[in-house]
C-alpha positions in Angstrom: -1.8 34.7 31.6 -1.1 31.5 33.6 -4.5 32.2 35.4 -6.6 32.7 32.4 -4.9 29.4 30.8 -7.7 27.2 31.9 -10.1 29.4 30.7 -9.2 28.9 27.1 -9.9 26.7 24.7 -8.4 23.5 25.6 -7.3 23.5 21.7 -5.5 26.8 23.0 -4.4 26.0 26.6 -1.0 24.8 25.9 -0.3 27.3 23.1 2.7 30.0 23.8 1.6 33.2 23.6 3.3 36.6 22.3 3.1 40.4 23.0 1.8 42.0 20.1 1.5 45.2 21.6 1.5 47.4 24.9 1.3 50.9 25.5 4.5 50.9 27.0 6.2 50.2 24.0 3.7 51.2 21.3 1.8 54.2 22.5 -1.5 54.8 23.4 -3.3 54.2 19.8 -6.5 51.9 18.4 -4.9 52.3 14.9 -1.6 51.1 16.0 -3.3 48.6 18.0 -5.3 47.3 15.1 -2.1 46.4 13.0 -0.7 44.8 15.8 -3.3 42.7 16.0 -2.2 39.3 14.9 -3.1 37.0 11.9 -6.6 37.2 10.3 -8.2 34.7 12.2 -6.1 34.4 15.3 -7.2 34.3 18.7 -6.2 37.6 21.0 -5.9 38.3 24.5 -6.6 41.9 25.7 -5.2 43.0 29.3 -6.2 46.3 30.6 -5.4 48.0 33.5 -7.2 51.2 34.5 -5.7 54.5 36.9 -7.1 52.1 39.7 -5.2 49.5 39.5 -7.6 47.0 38.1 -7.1 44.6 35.7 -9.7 43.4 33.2 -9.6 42.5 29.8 -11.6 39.5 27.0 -10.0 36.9 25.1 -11.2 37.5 21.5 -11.7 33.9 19.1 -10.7 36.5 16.8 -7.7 39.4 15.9 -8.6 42.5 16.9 -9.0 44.6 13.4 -11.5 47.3 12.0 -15.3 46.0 10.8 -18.3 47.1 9.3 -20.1 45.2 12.0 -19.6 42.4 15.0 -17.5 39.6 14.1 -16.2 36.9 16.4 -17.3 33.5 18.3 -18.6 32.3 20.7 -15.3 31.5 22.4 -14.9 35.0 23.0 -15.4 36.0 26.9 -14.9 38.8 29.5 -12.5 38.7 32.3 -11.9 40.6 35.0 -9.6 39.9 38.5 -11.4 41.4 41.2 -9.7 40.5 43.2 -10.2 36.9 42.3 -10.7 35.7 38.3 -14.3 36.2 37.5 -15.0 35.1 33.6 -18.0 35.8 31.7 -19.0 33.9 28.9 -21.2 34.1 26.2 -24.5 34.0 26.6 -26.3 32.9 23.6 -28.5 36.1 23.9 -27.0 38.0 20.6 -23.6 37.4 18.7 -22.0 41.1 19.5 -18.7 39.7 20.4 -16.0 42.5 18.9 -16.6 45.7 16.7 -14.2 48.0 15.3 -13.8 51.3 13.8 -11.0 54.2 13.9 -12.2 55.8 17.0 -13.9 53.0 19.3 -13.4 49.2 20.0 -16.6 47.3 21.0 -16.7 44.0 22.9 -20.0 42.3 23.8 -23.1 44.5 23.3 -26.9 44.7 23.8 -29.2 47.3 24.4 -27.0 50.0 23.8 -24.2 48.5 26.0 -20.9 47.4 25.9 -19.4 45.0 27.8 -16.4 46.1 27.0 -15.5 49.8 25.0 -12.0 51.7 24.2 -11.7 55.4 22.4 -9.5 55.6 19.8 -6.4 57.3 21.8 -7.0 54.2 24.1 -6.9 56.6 27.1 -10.5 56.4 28.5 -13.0 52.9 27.8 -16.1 51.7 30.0 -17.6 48.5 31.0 -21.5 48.0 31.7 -23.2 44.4 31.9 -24.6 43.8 28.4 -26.5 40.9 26.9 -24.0 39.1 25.5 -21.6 38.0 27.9 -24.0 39.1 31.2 -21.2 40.4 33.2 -20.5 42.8 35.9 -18.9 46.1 35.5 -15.3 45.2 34.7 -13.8 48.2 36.5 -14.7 49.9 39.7 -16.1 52.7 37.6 -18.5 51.9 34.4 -16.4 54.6 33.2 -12.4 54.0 33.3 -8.6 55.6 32.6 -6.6 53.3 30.7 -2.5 52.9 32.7 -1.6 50.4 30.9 -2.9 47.8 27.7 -1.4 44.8 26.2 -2.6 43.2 23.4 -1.3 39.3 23.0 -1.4 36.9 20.6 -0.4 33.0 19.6 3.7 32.7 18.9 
């Protein structure tokens, strides 16, 4: 968190941030995941780290919650350390910033890619570059194992 703090907002950069959820604690489900998320409206920061020890995520203008179609800003943005912070912000291309339903998350989008995607058990996700935020791959593999996710939000 103290290395993405610059990459916020600078309405958000001196705001203390919570632990809505982690798998640890919660389990490894969207659903539960989704009414964790925050207050309507609220920014969220999602960490991820995948069976191979990297760790990726997106900072979201928005809580994560289930939608009919995209919804977000253009505040949103990719992340991943690799081993250095890389961020990937929007692009202006399309507005695909975060999608929900009961089995999949969606963040970023474009030609029938995701920047960002998670299943509904949150086990397995995948990260191709799409139009929206033009990032790399997020994980070694455009296919990944999630070990651990937390999900955080303002205090």
């Amino acid at each position: 968190l103290s290395q993405l703090g610059p990459q916020l907002p600078p309405r958000l950069a001196q705001q203390p941030w919570q632990l809505l959820y982690c798998t640890g604690r919660d389990g490894f489900s969207l659903r539960t995941l989704y009414r964790s998320g925050g207050a309507p409206g609220s920014p969220a920061l999602l960490l991820i780290r995948d069976t191979e020890a990297q760790t990726f995520g997106a900072f979201l203008s928005s809580a994560i919650r289930c939608s009919r179609g995209f919804y977000g800003t253009g505040e949103s943005f990719l992340f991943s350390f690799s081993p250095e912070l890389k961020v990937f912000r929007w692009t202006g291309r399309n507005n695909f910033f975060v999608k929900g339903d009961v089995n999949l998350l969606m963040v970023g989008g474009g030609r029938g890619r995701f920047g960002l995607w998670l299943d509904g058990n949150l086990h397995h996700g995948g990260s191709q570059p799409c139009d929206t935020f033009d990032n790399e791959t997020l994980s070694p593999r455009e296919e990944f194992c999630v070990q651990d996710l937390e999900l955080w939000g303002l205090a």
